[in-house]
N, C-alpha and C positions, 0 to 999 in steps of 0.2 A: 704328288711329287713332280715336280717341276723342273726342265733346266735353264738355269739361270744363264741372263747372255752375260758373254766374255768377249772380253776387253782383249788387245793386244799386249796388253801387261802382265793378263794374266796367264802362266805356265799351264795352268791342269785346269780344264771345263769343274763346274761346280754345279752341284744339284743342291736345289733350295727343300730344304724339311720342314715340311711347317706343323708337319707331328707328328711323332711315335717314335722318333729314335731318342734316345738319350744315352749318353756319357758319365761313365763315373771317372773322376781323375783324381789327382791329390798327387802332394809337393808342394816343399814349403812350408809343412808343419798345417796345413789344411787336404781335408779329404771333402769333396762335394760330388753330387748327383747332377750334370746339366740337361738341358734342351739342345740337340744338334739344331743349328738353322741353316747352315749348307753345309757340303759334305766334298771333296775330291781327292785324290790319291796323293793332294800334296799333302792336305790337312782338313781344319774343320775349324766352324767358327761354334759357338755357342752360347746361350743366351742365359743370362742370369743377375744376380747382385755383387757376387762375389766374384772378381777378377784380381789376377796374379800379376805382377807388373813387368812389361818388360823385358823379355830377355829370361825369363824365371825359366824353370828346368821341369815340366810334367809328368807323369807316368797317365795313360788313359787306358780303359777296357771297356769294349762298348762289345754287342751281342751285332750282328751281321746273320743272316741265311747260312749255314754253315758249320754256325762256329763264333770264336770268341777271338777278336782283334784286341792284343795289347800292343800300346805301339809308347814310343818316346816323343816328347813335344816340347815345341817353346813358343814362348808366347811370343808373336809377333805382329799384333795389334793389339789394343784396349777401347772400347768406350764405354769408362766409369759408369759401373749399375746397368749398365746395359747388354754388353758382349763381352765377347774376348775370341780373335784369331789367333790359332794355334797350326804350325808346320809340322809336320811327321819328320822328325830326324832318325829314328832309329823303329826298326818292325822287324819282324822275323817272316825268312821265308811264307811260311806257310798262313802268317797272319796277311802278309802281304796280295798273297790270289786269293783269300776273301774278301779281303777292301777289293782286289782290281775287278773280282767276278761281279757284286753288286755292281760299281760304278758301269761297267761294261753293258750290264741289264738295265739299269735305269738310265742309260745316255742314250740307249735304242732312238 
């Protein structure tokens, strides 16, 4: 695990996964299993065939050190068969110092 550089654009440091974490998500009348390919406390991108267009509405539950983060997302990037960038709008307390303890530990 790696972190990725950032940009002045970008709000939250990102860590790049280049394997073992995955994503289950689903909305929209589709349920899928992803690949995380970076990870930060904004959101997560992930790597796949199947992408949601747009602005679409997610639920995610991915497994963390811990514990089990479900959090709310939307799609805010796409490239077709390839990825899909998702933003964390909505997470519960205590899903939330799981995502932030990991990030904390691998941004060392």
């Amino acid at each position: 695990m790696t972190s990725e550089a950032t940009s002045k654009s970008r709000r939250h440091p990102r860590i790049s996964l280049p394997t073992g974490m995955t994503v289950a998500w689903y909305g929209g009348g589709f349920q899928q299993t992803s690949r995380v390919q970076t990870l930060s406390s904004g959101g997560l991108s992930v790597a796949g065939d199947i992408t949601r267009p747009l602005g679409s509405t997610l639920m995610l539950v991915f497994e963390v050190p811990g514990g089990v983060v479900q959090a709310e997302a939307v799609v805010r990037n796409v490239k077709p068969g390839k990825e899909m960038g998702l933003e964390f709008t909505s997470m519960r307390p205590q899903a939330r110092a799981l995502l932030d303890d990991l990030l904390r530990r691998l941004l060392r």
